[in-house]
C-alpha positions as CSV (number, residue, x, y, z in Angstrom):
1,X,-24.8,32.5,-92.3
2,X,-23.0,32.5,-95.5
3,X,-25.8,34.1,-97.9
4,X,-25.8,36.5,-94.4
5,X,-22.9,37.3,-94.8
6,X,-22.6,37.8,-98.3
7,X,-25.5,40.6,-98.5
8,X,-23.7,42.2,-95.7
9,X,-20.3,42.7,-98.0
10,X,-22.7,43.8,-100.9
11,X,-23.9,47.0,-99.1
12,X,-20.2,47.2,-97.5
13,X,-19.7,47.8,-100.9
14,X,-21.6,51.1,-101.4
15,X,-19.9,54.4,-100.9
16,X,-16.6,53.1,-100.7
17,X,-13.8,55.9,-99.7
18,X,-10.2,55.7,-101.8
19,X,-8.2,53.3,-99.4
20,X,-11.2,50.6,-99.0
21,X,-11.4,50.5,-102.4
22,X,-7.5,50.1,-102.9
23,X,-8.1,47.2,-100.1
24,X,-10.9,45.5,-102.2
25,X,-9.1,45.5,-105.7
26,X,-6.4,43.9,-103.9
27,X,-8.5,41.4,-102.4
28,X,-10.2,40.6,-105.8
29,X,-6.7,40.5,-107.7
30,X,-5.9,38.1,-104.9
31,X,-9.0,35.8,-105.8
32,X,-8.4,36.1,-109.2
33,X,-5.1,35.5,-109.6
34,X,-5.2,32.4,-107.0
35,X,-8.1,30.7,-109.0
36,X,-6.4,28.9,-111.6
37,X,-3.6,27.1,-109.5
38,X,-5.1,24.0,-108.8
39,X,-5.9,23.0,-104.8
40,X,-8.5,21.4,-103.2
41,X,-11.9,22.8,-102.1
42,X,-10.9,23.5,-98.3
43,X,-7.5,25.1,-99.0
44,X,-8.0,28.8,-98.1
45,X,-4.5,29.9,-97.2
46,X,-3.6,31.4,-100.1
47,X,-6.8,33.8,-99.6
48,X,-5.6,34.9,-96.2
49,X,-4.6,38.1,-97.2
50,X,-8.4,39.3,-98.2
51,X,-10.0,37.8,-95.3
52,X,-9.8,41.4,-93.2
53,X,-10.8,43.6,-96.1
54,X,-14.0,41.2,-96.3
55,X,-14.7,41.2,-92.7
56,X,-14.4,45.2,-92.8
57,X,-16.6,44.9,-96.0
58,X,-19.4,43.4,-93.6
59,X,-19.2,45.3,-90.9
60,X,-19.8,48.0,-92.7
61,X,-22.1,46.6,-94.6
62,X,-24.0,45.8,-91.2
63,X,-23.6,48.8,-89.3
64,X,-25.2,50.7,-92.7
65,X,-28.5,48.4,-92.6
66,X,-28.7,48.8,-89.0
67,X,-28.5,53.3,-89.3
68,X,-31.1,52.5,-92.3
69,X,-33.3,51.0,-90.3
70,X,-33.3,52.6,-87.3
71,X,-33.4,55.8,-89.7
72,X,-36.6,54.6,-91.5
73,X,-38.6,55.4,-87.5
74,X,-37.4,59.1,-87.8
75,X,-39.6,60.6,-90.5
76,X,-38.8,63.7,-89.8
77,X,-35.0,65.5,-88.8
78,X,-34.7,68.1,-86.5
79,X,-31.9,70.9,-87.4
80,X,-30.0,70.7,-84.4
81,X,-28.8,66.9,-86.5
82,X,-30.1,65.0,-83.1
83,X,-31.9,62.7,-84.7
84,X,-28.6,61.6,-86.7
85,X,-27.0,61.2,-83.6
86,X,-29.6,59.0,-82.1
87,X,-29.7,57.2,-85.5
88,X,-25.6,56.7,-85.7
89,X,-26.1,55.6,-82.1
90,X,-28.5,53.0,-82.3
91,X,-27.1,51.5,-85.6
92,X,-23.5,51.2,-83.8
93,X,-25.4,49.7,-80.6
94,X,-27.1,47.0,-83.1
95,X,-23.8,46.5,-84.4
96,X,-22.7,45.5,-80.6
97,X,-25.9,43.6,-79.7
98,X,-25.0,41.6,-82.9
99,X,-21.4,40.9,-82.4
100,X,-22.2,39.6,-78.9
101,X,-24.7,37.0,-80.1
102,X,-22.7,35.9,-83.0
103,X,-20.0,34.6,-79.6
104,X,-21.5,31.1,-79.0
105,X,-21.9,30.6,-82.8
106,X,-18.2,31.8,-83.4
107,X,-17.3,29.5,-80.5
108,X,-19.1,26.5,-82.0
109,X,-16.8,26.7,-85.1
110,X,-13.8,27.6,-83.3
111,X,-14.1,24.3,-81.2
112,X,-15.1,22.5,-84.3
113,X,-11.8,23.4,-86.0
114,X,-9.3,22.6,-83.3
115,X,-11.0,19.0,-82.9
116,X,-10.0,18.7,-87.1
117,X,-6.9,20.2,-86.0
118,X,-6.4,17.7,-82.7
119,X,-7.8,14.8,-84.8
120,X,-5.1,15.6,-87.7
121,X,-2.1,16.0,-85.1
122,X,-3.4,12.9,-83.1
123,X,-2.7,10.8,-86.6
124,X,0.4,12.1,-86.7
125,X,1.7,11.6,-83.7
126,X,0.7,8.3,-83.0
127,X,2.5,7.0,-86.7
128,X,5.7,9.6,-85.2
129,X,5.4,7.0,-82.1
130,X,5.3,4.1,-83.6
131,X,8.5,5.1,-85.5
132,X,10.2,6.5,-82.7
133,X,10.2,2.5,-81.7
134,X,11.8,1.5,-84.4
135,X,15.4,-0.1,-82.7
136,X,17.6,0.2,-85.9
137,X,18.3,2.5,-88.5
138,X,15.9,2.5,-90.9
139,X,13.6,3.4,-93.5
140,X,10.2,3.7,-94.0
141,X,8.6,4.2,-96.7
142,X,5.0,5.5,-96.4
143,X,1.9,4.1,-98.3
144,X,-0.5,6.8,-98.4
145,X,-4.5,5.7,-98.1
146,X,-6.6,6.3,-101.1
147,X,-8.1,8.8,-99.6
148,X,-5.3,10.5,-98.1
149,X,-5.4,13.9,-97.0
150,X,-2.6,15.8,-98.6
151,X,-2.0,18.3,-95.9
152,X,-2.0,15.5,-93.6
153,X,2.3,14.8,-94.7
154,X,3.8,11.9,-92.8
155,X,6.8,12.3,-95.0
156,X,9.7,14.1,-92.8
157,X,13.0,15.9,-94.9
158,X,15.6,15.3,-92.6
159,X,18.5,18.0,-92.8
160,X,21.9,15.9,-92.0
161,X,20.5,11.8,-93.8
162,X,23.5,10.6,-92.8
163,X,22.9,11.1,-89.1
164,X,19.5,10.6,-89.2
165,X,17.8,7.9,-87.1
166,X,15.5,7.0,-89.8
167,X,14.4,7.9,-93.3
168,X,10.5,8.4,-93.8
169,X,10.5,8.2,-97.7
170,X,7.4,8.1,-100.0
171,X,6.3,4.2,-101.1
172,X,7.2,3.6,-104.7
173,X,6.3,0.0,-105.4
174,X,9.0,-1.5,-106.3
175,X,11.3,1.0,-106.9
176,X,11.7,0.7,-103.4
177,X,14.0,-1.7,-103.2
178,X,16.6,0.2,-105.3
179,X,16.7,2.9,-101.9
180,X,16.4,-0.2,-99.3
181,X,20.0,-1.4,-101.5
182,X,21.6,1.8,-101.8
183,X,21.5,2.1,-97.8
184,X,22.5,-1.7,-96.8
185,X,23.0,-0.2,-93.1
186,X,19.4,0.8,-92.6
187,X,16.5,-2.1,-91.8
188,X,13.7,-1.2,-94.3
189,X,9.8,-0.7,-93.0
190,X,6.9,-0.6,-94.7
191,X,3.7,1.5,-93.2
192,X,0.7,1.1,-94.7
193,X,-2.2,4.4,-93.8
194,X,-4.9,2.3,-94.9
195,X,-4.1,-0.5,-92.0
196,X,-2.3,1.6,-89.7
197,X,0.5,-1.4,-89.6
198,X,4.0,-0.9,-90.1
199,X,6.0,-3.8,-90.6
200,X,9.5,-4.9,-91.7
201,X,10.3,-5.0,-94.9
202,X,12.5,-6.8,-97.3
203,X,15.2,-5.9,-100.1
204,X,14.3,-8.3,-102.7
């Protein structure tokens, strides 16, 4: 689908007009200038912006393969310009026909996202539970997994930390026990992502 895709943008390409290539310079500076900030494989957002100029790019790109080859069956062109008509016709009916049976496919990966999504929120809810039981004031500070996914945050900034319920702070070893002093009101916890546990901590 990708390589698909891909060749589709390529002839999108051809015969740009004035705006679409204003739009695709953008797009490219976009890519360009985003490539050397470091981020993981998966994080796309920062390419959001360029994501309708490509889809245009490949519909275009389809809709010109499809008028090609439904030109290459008319030989010959009559001068009244019917056979462009016909041709334009049947390349933007392609165009339709292809959209339609793309539908389950674009399905397929729209339910596959929102069961990452669910799966990610489901996490995070159930550790937001489980501190939501907490009885006293408190802190917790937050081991991360080895393989912890960095846009899955269980870290909270609360606004007003005086009022606040409880802390969710980042696990530093043993520099934690320097916080868990500093705020002799609050019960220290410690949750551990690898074990899902969260238990009570000490100060020494």
């Amino acid at each position: 689908m990708l390589r698909f895709f891909s060749s589709a943008l390529i002839v999108g390409l051809l015969g740009l007009t004035v705006p679409v290539v204003v739009a695709s310079t953008a797009a490219l500076l976009s890519f360009a200038l985003y490539l050397p900030y470091g981020h993981t494989f998966n994080w796309s957002l920062y390419y959001a912006e360029a994501q309708p100029v490509l889809a245009f790019l490949a519909a275009v790109g389809l809709w010109r393969f499809f008028v090609w080859v439904s030109a290459t069956s008319f030989p010959r062109r009559p001068a009244d310009g019917s056979i462009d008509r016909t041709v334009r016709a049947r390349g933007t009916l392609a165009v339709a026909v292809f959209v339609v049976v793309m539908i389950p496919h674009s399905v397929h990966v729209l339910s596959r996202v929102r069961f990452l999504k669910t799966r990610d929120q489901m996490a995070q809810r159930w550790f937001a539970d489980r501190v939501a039981e907490i009885p006293e004031r408190s802190i917790v500070f937050v081991r991360y997994a080895p393989g912890h996914i960095i846009h899955r945050s269980l870290i909270a900034n609360e606004p007003d930390l005086a009022n606040a319920h409880t802390w969710i702070v980042y696990d530093r070893g043993a520099d934690d026990v320097r916080l868990a002093n500093a705020a002799r009101d609050r019960v220290p916890y410690l949750y551990d992502e690898a074990t899902h546990t969260l238990v009570k901590g000490s100060r020494e």
